[in-house]
Structures are given as C-alpha cells and as structure tokens.
C-alpha positions, 0 to 999 in steps of 0.5 A, a space after each residue: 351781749 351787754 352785762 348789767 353789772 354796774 360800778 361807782 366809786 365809793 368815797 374816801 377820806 383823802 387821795 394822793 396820785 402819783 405817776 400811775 399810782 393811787 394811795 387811798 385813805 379808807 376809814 383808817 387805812 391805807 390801801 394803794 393801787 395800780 394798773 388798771 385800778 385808778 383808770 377805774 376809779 377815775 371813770 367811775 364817779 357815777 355809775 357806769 356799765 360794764 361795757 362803758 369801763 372796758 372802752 374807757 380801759 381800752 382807750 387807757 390802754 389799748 385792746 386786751 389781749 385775747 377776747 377776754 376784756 369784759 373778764 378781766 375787768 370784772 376781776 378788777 372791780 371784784 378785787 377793788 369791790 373786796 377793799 371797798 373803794 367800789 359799789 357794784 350794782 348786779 341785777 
C-alpha cells in the first residue's frame, strides 16, 4: 500500500556539495548532511510521493536492508522536516 506522504525541498540561501556531502545556509545557520539526506534534497525540487523517494533512494544506493525502506525513509524526511530544509504534505 502507497502512503500519501509527500515531500518538497524548502529553499536555502546558499549551498556548498562536497563529496557526498551537503553544507546549507538556512536563515543564519549553518546545517550539513549526509547519507541519504542530499540524495533527497536533490529529488526533492517538486513534490514527490513516498513511493517515488524510496526508488530514487534505492537507485542511489541499493535495496534497504530488510523490508523497512518506506520506514526509514519517513525518518529521514521527519529529521530533515525538523531542520526545516523539507516541506511534508500528509493528508
């Protein structure tokens, strides 16, 4: 079953990418990350679907392990949604 959680990337002042890495300039801070974190902010220039973050994740970096890839891609929006470099939409 699909979820209906959507994402879009917020916009920042200024970006700096580095070998995986991402330093955003949010307001007056500095915020960095990592993982799987820029491959989302990268996809997420419009608003996409749960399902469409976990196949682009999953073409990014293989199958998660387990059965748990929706899971741990909510927790990575959730944490980025926290810094406020994403916008959820959850109906």
């Amino acid at each position: 079953m699909s979820s209906p959680v959507r994402a879009r990337r917020r916009p920042v002042t200024d970006q700096l990418e580095r070998d995986g890495e991402w330093l955003l300039l949010v307001e007056d801070r500095a915020v960095r990350v990592t993982g799987l974190a820029p491959v989302i902010l990268a996809f997420t220039d419009d608003w996409r679907t749960l399902d469409e973050l976990v196949a682009e994740l999953e073409r990014a970096f293989g199958e998660a392990p387990g059965d748990n890839a929706a899971g741990l891609v909510l927790q990575a929006l959730d944490e980025l949604a926290g810094q406020d470099l994403i916008e959820l939409d959850v109906p």
